[in-house]
C-alpha positions in Angstrom: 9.9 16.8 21.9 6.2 15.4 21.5 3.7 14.8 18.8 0.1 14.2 18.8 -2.1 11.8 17.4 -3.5 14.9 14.6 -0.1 16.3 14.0 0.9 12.1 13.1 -2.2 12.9 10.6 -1.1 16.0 9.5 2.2 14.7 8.5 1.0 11.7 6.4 -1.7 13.4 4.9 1.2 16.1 3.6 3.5 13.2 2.7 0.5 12.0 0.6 -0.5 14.7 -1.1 -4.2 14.4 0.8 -6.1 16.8 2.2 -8.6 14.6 4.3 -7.8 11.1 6.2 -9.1 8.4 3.4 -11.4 5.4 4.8 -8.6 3.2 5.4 -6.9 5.2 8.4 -8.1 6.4 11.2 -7.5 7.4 14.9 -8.7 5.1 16.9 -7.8 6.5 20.3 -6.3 10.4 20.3 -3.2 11.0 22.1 -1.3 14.0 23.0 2.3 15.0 24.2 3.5 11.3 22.7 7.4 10.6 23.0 7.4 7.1 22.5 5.8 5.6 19.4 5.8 2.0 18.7 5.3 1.2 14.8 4.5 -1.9 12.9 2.7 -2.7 9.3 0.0 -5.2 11.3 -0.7 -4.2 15.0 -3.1 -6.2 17.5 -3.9 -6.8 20.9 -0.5 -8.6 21.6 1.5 -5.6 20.4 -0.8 -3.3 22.3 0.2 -4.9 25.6 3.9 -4.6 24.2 4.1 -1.6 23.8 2.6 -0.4 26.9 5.1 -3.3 28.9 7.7 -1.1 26.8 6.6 2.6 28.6 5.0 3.5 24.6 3.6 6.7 24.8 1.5 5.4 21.6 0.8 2.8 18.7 0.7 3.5 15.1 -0.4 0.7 12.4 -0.2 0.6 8.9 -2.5 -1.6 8.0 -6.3 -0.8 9.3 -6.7 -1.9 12.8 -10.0 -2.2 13.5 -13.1 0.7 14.2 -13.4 2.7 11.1 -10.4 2.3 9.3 -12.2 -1.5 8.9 -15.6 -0.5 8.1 -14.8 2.1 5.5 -11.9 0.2 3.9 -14.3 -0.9 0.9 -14.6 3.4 -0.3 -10.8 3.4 -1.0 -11.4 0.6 -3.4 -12.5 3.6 -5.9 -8.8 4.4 -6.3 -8.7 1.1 -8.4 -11.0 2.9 -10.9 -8.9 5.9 -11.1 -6.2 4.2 -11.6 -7.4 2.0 -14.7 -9.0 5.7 -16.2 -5.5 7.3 -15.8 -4.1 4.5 -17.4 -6.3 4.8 -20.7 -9.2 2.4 -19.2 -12.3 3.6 -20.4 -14.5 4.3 -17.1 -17.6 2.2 -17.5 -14.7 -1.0 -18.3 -13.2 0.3 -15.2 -15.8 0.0 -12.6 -16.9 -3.3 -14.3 -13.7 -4.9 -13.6 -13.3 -3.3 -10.0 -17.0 -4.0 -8.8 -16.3 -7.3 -7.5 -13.4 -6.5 -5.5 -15.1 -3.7 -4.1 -18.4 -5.9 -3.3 -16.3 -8.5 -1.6 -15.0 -5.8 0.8 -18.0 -4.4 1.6 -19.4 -8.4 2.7 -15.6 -8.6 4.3 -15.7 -5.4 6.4 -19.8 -6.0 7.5 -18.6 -9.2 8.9 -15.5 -8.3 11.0 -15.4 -7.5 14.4 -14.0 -3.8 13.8 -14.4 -3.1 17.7 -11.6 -5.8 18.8 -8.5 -4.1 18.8 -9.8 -0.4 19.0 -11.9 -1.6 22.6 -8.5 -3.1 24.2 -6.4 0.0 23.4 -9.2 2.1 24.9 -8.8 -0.2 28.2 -5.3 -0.4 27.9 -5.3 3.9 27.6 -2.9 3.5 24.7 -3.2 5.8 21.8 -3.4 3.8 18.6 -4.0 4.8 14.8 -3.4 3.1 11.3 -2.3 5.1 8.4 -2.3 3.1 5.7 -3.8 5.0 2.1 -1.5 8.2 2.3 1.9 6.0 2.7 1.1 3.8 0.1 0.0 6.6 -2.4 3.5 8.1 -1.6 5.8 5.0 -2.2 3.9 4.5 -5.6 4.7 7.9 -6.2 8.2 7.4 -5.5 8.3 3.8 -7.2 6.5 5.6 -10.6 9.2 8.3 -10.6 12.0 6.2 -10.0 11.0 4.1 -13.4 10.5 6.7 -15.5 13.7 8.2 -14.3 15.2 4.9 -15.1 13.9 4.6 -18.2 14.8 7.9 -19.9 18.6 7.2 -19.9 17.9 3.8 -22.4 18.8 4.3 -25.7 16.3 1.0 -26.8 12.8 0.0 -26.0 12.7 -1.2 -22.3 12.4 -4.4 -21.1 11.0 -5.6 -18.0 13.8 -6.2 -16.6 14.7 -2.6 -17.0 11.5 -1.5 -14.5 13.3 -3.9 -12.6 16.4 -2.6 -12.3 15.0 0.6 -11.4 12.7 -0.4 -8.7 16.2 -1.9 -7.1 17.8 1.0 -6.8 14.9 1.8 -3.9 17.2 0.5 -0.7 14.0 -0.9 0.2 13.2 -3.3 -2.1 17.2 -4.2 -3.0 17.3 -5.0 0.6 13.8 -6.7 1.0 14.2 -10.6 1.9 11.9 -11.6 -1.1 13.0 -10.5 -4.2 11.2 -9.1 -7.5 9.0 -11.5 -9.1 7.1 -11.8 -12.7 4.6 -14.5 -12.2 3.1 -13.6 -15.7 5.1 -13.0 -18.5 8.9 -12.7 -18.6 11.7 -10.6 -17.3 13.4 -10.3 -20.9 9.4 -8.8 -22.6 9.4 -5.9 -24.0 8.0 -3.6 -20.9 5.1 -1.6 -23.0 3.1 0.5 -21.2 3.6 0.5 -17.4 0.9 0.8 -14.8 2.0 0.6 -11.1 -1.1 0.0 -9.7 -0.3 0.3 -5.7 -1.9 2.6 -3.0 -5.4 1.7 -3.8 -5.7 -0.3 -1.0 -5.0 -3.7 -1.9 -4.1 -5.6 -5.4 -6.4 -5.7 -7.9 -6.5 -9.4 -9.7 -6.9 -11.1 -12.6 -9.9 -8.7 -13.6 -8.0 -5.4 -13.0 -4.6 -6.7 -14.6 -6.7 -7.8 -17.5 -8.2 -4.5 -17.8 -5.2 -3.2 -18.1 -4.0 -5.3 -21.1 -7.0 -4.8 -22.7 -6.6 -1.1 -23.0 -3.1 -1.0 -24.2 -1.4 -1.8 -21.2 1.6 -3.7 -21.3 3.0 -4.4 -17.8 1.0 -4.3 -14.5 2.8 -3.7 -11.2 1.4 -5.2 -8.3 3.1 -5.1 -4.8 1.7 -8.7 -4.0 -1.5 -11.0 -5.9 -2.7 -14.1 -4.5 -1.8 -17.1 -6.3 -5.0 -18.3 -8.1 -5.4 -14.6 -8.9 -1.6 -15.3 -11.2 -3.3 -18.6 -12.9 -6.3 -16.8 -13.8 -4.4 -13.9 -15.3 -1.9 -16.3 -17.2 -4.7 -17.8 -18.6 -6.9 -14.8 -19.2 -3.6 -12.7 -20.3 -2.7 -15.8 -23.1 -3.2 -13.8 -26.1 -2.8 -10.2 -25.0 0.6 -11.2 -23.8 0.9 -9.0 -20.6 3.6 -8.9 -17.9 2.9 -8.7 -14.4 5.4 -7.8 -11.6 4.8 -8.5 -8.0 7.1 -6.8 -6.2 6.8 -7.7 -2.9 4.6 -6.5 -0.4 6.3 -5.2 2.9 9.0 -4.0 1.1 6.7 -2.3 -0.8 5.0 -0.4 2.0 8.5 0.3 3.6 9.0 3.0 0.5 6.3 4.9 1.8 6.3 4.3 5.8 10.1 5.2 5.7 9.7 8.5 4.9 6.9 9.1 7.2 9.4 7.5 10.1 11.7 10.3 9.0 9.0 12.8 9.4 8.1 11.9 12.6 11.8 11.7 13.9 12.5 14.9 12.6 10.3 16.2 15.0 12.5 14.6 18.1 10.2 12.0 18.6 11.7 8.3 19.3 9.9 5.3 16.8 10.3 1.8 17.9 10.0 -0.3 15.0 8.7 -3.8 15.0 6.0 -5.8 12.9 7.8 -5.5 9.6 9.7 -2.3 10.0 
């Protein structure tokens, strides 16, 4: 059995709940009758020349690997917004508190050189794409209805520990080799209100946490946050008393990206894992 490089799309885009390919993914270089995939979270030039020392019929990425998937990554940003406005942020405090991170980005993603990787899989002939946007949107699906599930069967007000639990019963982060961490707040809070605030392309901050807890928000999920991002939110969080988890960041995406493995295997087509798979 084969698969192409639109019926790869197809699949995640299904898996995702999407009907078009978001900013953040993209084909880079099509293939057809593929066999052979090789699949990692972060792919480069080294791991094209692997694969192709391997007899890979392609290469997919999670994270964007260059051409488009680079240059547009700042428009699935938005998601942050819509996030915050499901979560009962009001939308002009939304976009306030996502505008920087979107405006760093854009500067970000005008400075790269988005042609790197994309130009040495179009010498090497090797079919490459990064899906990144549909994968995460499902594991935070599956991460959101694995709480709640979780959460019905208490007979008490949950704690955070009791998200907790519940995100450990996912093999992928029970297995992960970092562990479940609450950098802000503590494990024995009350849990409030829970936002899991993941396939919006990257973590929000201090300012997007802190929107949160302004609006009623008890506990933020995050699947990673950067360290002086924590210190400003403990000190920014000091008298609205929020919680953040980090939950760990390739573990994270593995939710996601093992069920579009699966997908892809169903179809009789071998995956090579590698690069944090």
């Amino acid at each position: 059995m084969s698969i192409s490089s639109d019926e790869l799309v197809t699949i995640a885009l299904e898996l995702g709940g999407m009907e078009t390919l978001p900013g953040d993914s993209a084909v880079q270089v099509a293939g057809n009758d593929m066999q052979r995939l090789m699949f990692g979270i972060d792919i480069g030039s080294a791991e094209l020349l692997l694969a192709r020392q391997l007899g890979m019929d392609g290469v997919i990425a999670h994270h964007p690997a260059g051409g488009f998937a680079t240059l547009h990554f700042p428009e699935v940003l938005t998601r942050q917004i819509e996030l915050l406005v499901e979560h009962g942020v009001p939308a002009n405090a939304a976009r306030d508190a996502a505008q920087p991170l979107i405006s760093r980005s854009m500067m970000s993603s005008h400075a790269a050189n988005y042609d790197h990787v994309p130009s040495v899989a179009r010498l090497l002939g090797m079919p490459l794409c990064n899906i990144h946007l549909p994968l995460d949107e499902l594991g935070r699906r599956i991460m959101v209805d694995t709480v709640d599930e979780h959460l019905t069967t208490l007979d008490r007000a949950p704690l955070v520990q009791d998200a907790i639990d519940a995100l450990l019963t996912l093999p992928e982060l029970a297995n992960a080799g970092t562990r479940i961490m609450v950098p802000v707040g503590a494990f024995d809070n009350p849990l409030g209100k829970l936002a899991i605030i993941h396939g919006a392309g990257t973590n929000g901050g201090a300012r997007i946490a802190q929107a949160l807890f302004d609006h009623g928000v008890g506990t933020v999920l995050y699947i990673h946050c950067a360290a002086d991002e924590v210190t400003r939110l403990r000190e920014s969080s000091a008298s609205t008393g929020g919680n953040l988890i980090v939950s760990g960041h390739i573990a994270s995406d593995m939710i996601g990206i093992n069920r579009y493995v699966a997908a892809i295997e169903a179809r009789g087509v071998e995956v090579v894992r590698m690069s944090g798979l």
